[in-house]
N, C-alpha and C positions, 0 to 999 in steps of 0.2 A: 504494500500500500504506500501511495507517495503523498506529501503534505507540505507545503512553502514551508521553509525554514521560520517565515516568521511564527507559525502555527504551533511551533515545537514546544513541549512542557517542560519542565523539570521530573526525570522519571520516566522519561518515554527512552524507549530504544530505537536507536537509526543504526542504518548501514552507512558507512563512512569511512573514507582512505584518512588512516589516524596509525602512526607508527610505521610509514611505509607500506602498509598495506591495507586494503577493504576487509574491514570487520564491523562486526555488531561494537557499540558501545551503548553507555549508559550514561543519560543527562544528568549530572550533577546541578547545574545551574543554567543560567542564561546572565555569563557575564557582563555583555552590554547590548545594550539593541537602539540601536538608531533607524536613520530610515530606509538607510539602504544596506548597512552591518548587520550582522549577529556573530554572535562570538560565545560559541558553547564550553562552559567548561564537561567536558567528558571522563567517562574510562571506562576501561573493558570490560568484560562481565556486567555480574550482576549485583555484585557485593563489592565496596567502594575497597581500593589499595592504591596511596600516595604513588606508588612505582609505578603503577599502571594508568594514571591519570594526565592528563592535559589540556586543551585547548582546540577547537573548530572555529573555524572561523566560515562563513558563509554570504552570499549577497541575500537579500529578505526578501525574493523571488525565487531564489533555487528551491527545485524540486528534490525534497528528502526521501528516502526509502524508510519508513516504520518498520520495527519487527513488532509480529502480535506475539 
């Protein structure tokens, strides 16, 4: 399922090139959002690890991938 980046929650899972490669992660936050940014804090899985965790950055038109 796809949804605009601006649409995205904290909590939701997207498909996303995040460490070099396309994986599932998991929205921690929504660091900043303006009107044409977003800027997700993510990480892997489903259970939060500092080591695994980062940053997305996106325009607030892109088309996300959800996992259900």
């Amino acid at each position: 399922m796809k949804t605009q980046a601006s649409n995205i929650k904290s909590g939701d899972r997207i498909i996303a090139y995040f460490k070099n490669k396309m994986q599932v992660c998991t929205v921690k936050r929504i660091s900043t959002s303006d009107r044409s940014n977003i800027k997700l804090s993510v990480f892997l899985g489903e259970h939060y690890r500092y080591s695994s965790s980062g940053s997305i950055q996106f325009k607030s038109e892109s088309l996300v991938d959800l996992v259900k």
